[in-house]
C-alpha positions as CSV (number, residue, x, y, z in Angstrom):
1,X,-17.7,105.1,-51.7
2,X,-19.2,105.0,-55.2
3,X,-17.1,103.4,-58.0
4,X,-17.4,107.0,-60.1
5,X,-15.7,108.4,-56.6
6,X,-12.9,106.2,-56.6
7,X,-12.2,106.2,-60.1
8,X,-11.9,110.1,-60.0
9,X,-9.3,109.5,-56.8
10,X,-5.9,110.6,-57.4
11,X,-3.2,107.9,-57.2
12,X,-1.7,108.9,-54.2
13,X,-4.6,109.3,-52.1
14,X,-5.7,106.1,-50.0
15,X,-8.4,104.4,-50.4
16,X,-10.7,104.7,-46.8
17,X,-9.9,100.7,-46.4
18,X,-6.7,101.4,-47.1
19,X,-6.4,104.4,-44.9
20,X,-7.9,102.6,-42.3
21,X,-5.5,99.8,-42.4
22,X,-2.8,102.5,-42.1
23,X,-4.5,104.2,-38.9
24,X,-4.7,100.8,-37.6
25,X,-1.3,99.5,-37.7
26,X,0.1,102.8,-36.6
27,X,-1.9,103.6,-33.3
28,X,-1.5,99.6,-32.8
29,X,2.1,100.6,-32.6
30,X,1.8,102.7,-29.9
31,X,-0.3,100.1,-27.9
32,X,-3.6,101.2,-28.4
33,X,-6.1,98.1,-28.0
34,X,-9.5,97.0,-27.5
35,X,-10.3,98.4,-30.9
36,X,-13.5,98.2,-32.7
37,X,-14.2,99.5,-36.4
38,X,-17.5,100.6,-37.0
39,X,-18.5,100.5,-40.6
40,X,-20.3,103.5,-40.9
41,X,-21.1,105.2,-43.8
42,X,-24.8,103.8,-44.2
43,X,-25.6,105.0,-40.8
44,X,-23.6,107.9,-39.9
45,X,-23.2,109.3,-43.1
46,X,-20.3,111.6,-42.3
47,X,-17.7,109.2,-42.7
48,X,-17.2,105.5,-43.8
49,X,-15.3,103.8,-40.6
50,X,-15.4,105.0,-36.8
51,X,-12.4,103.4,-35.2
52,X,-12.5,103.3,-31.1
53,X,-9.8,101.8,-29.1
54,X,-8.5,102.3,-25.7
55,X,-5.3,103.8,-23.8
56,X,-4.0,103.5,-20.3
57,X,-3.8,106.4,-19.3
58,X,-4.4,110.4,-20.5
59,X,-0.6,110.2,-21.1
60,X,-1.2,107.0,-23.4
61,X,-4.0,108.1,-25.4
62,X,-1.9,111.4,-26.1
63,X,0.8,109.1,-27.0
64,X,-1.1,107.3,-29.7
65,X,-3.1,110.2,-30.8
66,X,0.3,111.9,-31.4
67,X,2.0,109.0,-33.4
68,X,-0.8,108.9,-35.4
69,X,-0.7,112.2,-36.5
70,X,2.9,112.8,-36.5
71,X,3.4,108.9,-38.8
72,X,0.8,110.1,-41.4
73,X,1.2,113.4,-41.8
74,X,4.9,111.6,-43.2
75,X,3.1,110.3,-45.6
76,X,1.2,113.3,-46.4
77,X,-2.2,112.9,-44.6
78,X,-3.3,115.7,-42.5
79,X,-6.8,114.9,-40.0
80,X,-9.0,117.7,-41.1
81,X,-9.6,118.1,-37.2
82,X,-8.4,116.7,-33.8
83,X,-10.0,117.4,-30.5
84,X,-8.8,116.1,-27.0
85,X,-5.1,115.0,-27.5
86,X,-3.6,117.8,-25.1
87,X,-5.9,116.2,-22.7
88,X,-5.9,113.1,-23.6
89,X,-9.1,112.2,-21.4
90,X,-10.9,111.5,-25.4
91,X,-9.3,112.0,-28.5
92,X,-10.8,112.4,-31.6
93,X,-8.9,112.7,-34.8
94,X,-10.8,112.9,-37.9
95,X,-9.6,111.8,-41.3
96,X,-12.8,112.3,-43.4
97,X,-13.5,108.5,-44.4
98,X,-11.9,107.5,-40.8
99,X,-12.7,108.9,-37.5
100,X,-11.0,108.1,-35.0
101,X,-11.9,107.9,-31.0
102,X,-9.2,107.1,-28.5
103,X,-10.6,107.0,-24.6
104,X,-9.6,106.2,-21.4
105,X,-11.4,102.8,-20.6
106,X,-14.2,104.6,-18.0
107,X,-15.0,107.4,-20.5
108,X,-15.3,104.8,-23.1
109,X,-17.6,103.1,-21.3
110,X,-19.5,106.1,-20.3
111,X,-20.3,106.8,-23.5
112,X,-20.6,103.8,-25.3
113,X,-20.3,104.7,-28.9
114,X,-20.4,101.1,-29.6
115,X,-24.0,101.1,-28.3
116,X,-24.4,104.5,-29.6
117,X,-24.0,103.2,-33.3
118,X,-24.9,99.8,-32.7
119,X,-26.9,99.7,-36.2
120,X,-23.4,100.1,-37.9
121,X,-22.1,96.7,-38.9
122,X,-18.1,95.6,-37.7
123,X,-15.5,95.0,-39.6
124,X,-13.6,92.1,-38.9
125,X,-10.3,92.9,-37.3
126,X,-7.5,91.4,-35.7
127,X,-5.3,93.2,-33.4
128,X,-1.6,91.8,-33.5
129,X,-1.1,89.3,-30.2
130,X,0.8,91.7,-28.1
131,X,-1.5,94.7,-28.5
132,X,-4.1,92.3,-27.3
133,X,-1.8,91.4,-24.4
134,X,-0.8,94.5,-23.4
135,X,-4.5,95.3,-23.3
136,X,-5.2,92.2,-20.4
137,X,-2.1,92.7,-18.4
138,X,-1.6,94.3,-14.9
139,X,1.7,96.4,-16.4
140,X,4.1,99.2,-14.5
141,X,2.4,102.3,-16.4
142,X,5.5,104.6,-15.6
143,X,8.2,101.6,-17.4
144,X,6.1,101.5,-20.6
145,X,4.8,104.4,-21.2
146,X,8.1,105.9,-21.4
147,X,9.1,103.4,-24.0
148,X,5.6,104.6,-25.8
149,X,6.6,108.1,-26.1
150,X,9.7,108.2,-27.5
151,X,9.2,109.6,-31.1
């Protein structure tokens, strides 16, 4: 985003790092992990960062998908579109300067938007401990996705 751009913002409007950050730490709430941020503006051109990250399950990625939505739309930031989360096979929710993709590991891997936009750079992230845990272990689905939908 140009200098001009940002200087025009109004106050209360996030930044896209700072959005982001925001998307980030709330759908890391909700356990979604193996997340890679594409920077993309250069390359894609519709938006600035293209976040992916997995969930467990369809009722998992609805779960995050749904937090997301439901935490910043507290704060007063609507996605100008979401497609998938009733499904929750592939959720995309998109924020304008962050779009956001939330798979199921096998259609993640089917279509490998990692590979897809491999000429966008990464940005350097670090997902708290226990969202990278959660993301290795051999867990009871049923147990924690209950705790993962109450909101």
């Amino acid at each position: 985003m140009e200098e001009k751009e940002l200087q025009n913002r109004p106050q209360d409007v996030p930044t896209p790092r700072q959005l982001l950050d925001l998307i980030l730490k709330t759908a890391w709430e909700k356990r979604g992990y193996d997340t890679v941020v594409l920077e993309a503006g250069q390359v894609i051109g519709y938006t600035d960062f293209m976040v992916i990250m997995t969930g467990r399950s369809q009722r998992h990625v609805t779960a995050i998908a749904q937090w997301v939505i439901r935490e910043l739309r507290k704060q007063g930031i609507r996605p100008l579109g979401s497609e998938g989360v009733n499904i929750g096979r592939w959720v995309v929710l998109d924020y304008d300067t962050v779009v956001v993709h939330i798979f199921l590991s096998e259609l993640r891997a089917l279509y490998d938007l990692e590979g897809l936009w491999s000429d966008s750079p990464k940005v350097d992230i670090q997902e708290p401990p226990w969202v990278r845990e959660f993301g290795t272990e051999d867990l009871d689905m049923d147990e924690d996705l209950e705790d993962l939908e109450d909101f």
